[in-house]
C-alpha positions as CSV (number, residue, x, y, z in Angstrom):
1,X,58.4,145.5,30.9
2,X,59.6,149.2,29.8
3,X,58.2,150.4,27.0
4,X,61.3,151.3,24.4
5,X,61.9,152.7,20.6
6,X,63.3,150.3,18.4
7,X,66.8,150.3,17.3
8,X,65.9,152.2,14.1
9,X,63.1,154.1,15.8
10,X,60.3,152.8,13.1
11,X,58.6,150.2,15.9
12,X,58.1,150.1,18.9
13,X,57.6,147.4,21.5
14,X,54.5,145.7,22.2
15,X,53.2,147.5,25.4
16,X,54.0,150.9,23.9
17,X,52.1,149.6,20.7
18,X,49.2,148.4,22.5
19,X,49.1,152.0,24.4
20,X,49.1,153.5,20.7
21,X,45.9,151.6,20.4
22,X,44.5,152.2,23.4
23,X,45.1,156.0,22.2
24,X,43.1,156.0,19.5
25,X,40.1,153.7,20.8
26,X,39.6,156.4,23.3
27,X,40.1,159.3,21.3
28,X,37.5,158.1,18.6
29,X,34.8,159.6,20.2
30,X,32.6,156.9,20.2
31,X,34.0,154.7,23.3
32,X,31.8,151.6,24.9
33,X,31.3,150.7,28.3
34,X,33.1,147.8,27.6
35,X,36.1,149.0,26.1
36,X,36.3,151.8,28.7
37,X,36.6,148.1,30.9
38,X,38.9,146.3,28.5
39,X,41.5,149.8,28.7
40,X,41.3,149.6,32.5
41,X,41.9,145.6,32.9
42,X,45.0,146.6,30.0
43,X,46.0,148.8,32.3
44,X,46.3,146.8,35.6
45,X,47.3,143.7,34.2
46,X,51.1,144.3,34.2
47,X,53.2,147.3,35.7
48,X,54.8,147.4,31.9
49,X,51.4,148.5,30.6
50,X,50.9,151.6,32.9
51,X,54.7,152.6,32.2
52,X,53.9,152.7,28.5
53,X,50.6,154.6,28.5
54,X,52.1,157.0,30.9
55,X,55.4,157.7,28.7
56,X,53.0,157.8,25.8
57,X,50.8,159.8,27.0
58,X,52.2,163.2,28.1
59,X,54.3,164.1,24.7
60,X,51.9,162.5,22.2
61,X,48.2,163.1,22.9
62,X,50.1,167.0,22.6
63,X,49.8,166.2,19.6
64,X,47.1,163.1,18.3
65,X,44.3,164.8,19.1
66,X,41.9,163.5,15.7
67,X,40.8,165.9,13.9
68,X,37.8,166.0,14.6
69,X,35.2,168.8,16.4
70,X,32.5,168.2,18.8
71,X,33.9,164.8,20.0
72,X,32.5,163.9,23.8
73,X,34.8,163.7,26.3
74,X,35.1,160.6,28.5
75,X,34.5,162.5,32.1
76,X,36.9,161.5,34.8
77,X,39.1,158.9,32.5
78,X,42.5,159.8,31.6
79,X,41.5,160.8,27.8
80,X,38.7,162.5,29.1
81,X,41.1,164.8,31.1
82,X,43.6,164.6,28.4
83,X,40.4,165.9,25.4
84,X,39.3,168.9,27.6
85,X,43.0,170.4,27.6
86,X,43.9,169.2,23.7
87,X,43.4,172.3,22.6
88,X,45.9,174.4,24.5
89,X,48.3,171.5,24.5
90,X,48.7,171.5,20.3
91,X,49.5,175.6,21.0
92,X,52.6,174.4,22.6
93,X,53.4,171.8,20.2
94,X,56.2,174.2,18.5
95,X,57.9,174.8,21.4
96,X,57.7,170.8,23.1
97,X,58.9,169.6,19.8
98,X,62.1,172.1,20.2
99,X,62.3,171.3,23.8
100,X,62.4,167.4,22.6
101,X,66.0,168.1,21.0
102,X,67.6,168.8,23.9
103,X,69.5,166.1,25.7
104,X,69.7,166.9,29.6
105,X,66.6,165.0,31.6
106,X,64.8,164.2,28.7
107,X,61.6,162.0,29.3
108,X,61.5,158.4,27.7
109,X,58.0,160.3,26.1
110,X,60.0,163.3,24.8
111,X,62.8,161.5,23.9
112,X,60.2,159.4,21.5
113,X,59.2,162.8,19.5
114,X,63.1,163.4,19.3
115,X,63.5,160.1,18.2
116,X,60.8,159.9,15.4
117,X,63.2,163.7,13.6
118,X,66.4,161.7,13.6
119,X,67.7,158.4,15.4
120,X,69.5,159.0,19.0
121,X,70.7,155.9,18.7
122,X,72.8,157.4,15.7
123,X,73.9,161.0,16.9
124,X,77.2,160.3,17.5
125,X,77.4,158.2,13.6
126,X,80.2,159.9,11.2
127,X,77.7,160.4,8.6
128,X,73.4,160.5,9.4
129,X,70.4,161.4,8.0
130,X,67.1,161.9,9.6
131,X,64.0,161.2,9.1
132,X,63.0,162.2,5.1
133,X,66.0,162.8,4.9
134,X,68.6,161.6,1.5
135,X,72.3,163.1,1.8
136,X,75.0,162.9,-0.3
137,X,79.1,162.3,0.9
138,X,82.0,162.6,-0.6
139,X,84.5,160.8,0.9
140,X,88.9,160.8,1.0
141,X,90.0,158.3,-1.3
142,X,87.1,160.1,-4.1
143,X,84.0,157.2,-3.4
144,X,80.7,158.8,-2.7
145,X,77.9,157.5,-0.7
146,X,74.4,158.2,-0.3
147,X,72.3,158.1,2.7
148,X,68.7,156.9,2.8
149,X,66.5,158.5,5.3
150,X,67.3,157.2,9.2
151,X,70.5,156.2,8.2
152,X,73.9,155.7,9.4
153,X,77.5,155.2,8.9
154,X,81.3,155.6,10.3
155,X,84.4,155.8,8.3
156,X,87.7,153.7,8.7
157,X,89.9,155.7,6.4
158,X,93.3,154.4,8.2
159,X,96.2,152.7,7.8
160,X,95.5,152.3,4.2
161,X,91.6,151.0,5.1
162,X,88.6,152.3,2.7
163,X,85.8,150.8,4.9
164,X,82.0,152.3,5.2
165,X,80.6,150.5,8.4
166,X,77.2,150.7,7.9
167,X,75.0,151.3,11.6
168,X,71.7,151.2,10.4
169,X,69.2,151.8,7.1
170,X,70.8,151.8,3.5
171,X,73.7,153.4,1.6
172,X,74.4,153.6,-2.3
173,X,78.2,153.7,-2.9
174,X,79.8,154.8,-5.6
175,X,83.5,153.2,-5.0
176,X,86.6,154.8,-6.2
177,X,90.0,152.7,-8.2
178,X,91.6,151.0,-5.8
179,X,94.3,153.2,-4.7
180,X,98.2,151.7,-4.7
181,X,99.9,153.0,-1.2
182,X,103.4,152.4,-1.1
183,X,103.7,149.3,1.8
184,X,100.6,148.8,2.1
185,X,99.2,147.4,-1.5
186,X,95.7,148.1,-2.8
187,X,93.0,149.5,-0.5
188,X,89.5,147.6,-1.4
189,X,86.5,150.1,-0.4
190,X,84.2,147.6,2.0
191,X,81.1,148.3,3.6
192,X,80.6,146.7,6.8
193,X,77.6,145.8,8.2
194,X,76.6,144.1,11.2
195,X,75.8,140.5,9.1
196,X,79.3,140.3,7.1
197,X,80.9,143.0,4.8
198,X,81.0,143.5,0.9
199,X,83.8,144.2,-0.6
200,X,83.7,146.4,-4.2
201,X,85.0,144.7,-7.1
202,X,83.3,147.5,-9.2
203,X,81.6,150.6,-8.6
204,X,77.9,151.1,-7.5
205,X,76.5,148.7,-5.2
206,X,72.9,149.5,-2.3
207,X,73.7,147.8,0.8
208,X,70.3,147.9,3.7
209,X,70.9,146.5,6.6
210,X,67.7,144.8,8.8
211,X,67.2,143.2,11.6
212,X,68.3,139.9,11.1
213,X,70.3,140.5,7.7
214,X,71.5,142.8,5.3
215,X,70.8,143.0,1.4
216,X,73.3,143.7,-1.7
217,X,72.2,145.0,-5.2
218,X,75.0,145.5,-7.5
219,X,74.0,148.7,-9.7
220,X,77.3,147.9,-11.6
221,X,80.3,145.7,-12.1
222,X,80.6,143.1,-9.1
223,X,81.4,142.6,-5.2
224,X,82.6,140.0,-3.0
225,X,80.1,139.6,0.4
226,X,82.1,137.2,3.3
227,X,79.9,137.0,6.6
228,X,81.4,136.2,10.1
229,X,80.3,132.1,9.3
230,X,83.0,132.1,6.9
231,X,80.5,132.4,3.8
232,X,81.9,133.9,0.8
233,X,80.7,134.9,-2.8
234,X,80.4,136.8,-6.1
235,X,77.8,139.0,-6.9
236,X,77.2,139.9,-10.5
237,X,75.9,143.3,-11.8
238,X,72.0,142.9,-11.8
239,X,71.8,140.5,-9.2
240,X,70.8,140.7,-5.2
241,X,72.1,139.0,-2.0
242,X,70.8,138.4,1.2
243,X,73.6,137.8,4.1
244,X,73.7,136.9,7.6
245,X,74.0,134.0,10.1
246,X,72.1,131.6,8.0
247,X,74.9,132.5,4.9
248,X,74.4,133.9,2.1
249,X,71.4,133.4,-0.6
250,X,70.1,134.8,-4.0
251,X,67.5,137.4,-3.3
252,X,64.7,138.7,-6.0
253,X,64.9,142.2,-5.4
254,X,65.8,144.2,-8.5
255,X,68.6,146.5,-8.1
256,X,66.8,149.1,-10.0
257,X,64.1,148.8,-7.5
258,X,66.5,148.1,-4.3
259,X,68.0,152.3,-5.7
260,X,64.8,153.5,-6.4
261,X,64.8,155.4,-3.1
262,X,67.5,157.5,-4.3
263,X,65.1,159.3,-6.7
264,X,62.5,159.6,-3.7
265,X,60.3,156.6,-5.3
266,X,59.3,153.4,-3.6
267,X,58.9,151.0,-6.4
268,X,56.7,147.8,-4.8
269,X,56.3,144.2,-7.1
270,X,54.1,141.9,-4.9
271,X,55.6,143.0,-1.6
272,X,53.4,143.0,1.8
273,X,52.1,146.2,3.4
274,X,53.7,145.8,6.2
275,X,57.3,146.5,4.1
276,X,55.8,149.1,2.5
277,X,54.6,150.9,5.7
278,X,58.5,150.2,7.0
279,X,59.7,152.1,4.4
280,X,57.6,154.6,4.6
281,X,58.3,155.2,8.4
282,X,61.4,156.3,7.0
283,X,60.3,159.5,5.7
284,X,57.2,160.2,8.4
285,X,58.0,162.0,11.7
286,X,55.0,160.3,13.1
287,X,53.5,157.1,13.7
288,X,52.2,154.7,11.7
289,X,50.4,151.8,13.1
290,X,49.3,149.1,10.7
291,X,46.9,146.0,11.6
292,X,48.7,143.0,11.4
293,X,46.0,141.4,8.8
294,X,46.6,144.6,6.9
295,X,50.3,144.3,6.7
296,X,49.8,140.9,5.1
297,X,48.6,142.4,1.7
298,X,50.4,142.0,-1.0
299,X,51.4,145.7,-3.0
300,X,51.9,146.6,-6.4
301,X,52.7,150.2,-7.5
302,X,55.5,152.8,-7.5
303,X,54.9,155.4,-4.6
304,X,56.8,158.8,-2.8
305,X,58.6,158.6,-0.5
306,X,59.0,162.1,-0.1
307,X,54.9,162.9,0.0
308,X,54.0,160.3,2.4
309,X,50.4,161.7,2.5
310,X,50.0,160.9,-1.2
311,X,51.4,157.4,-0.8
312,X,48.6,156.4,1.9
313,X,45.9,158.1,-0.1
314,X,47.5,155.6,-3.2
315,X,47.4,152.5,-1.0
316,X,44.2,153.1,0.4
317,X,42.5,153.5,-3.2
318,X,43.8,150.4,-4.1
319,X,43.8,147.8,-1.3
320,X,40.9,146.9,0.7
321,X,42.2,149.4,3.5
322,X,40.7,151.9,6.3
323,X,43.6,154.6,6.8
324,X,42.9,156.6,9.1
325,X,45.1,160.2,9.5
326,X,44.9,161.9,13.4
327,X,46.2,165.8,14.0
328,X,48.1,166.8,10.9
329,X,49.2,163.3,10.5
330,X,51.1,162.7,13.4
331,X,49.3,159.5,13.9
332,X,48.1,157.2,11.1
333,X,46.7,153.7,11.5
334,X,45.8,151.2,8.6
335,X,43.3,149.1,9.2
């Protein structure tokens, strides 16, 4: 199995994860006999493994070295090797990060550093963001929209259309009247999204979309959300929606809450790490790897997005939490 980025580049598969691990284990500093073993059986035990330590490897321990001095150096084992040349390896870290942008024979590792700045998946989107990144667009008919970090979108402005098709992460319109075109009636703005479309009835509305659905807040006034299935429904201002192939169902997030990225805050009521970590993947170049018993915990708190340094140190003073921060905060793991 090849190791591969995630379609939103905040996960990756579970080879490549397990190589993360791997990484830090031996770069502690303090490695057994036994896990030295338990690496090596890792390692042999399918030709997926190997593949994702190797494309881990080259572009990242560039730049994970721990930061740390006087750490011994496993002699002979690939971290050993990879320890005795850290030092001239984060020198070049600058110029492998602007080598990472271009596109001709770029390495599955490189392309991972690339990745982690803004989603290749997305390059060719209408309207992006990358990574920490919030952007504003004014668009033809006179809407506006608002892009969370790692997001995307493309516009169908045609043949009368006002449609927002939404690729990946969230969007806060701001819909424009409906516009009277002569022949062609009143153009609704709609957001499309790979789970169903919502169609404005009123003004401000946050659409995300996930993995196997996407969620509606209405800021204010009302919209219509139809999905594929045939499912079809009103959403009042105030109220949330979660649609996709199972339909279409009432969802508890506040809309105040669902917008509060848009003022660089992450507002969390009773909400599992592991969310709050997603979100905050968002607006962190690097990696963060959370256990899965950590990601279980519930959260409580309001948080920034735009210091993610200052959010970990807030979550680790108030949940039962190890986080653990490795060369300039490339690499973080909660444990």
């Amino acid at each position: 199995m090849a190791a591969s980025l995630s379609q939103d580049g905040s996960s990756l598969d579970a080879a490549t994860e397990a190589a993360v691990g791997w990484l830090v284990t031996l770069n502690s500093g303090s490695v057994s006999d036994g896990e030295r073993q338990g690496f090596e059986q890792w390692l042999r035990a399918d030709a997926g493994h190997r593949l994702a330590w190797e494309r881990l490897q080259a572009p990242l321990q560039q730049m994970l070295s721990p930061l740390r001095t006087g750490a011994p150096a496993a002699s002979g084992s690939l971290m050993g090797q990879a320890l005795q040349r850290a030092e001239s390896r984060i020198r070049r870290r600058r110029s492998l990060l602007r080598g990472a942008l271009g596109l001709g024979g770029m390495a599955v590792g490189t392309a991972f550093v690339a990745h982690r700045h803004a989603p290749i998946s997305q390059w060719a989107a209408d309207l992006r963001t990358g990574t920490g990144e919030r952007r504003d667009f004014a668009l033809p008919d006179g809407s506006t929209i608002t892009l969370d970090a790692r997001s995307a979108a493309d516009l169908d402005f045609s043949g009368g259309r006002r449609t927002v098709i939404l690729r990946q992460g969230t969007l806060l319109a701001h819909a424009a009247p409906q516009a009277w075109k002569a022949g062609q009636g009143a153009a609704a703005f709609t957001v499309r999204t790979a789970h169903g479309q919502v169609r404005a009835l009123g003004t401000r509305f946050v659409v995300r979309q996930e993995a196997g659905s996407s969620l509606v807040s209405m800021l204010e006034h009302s919209v219509e959300i139809t999905t594929p299935q045939g499912a079809s429904q009103v959403l009042a201002q105030g109220r949330s929606a979660r649609f996709g192939p199972a339909g279409i169902t009432e969802d508890a997030t506040e809309p105040g809450t669902a917008s509060a990225w848009q003022r660089g805050m992450l507002e969390a009521h009773d909400q599992p790490l592991g969310e709050v970590v997603q979100a905050l993947r968002a607006y962190r170049a690097g990696f963060i790897r959370v256990a899965p018993r950590a990601a279980a915990l519930h959260v409580y708190g309001t948080f920034s997005l735009d210091d993610t340094d200052r959010a970990l140190a807030a979550l680790a003073e108030t949940l039962p939490i190890a986080v653990n921060v490795y060369q300039r905060g490339w690499l973080v793991t909660i444990e």
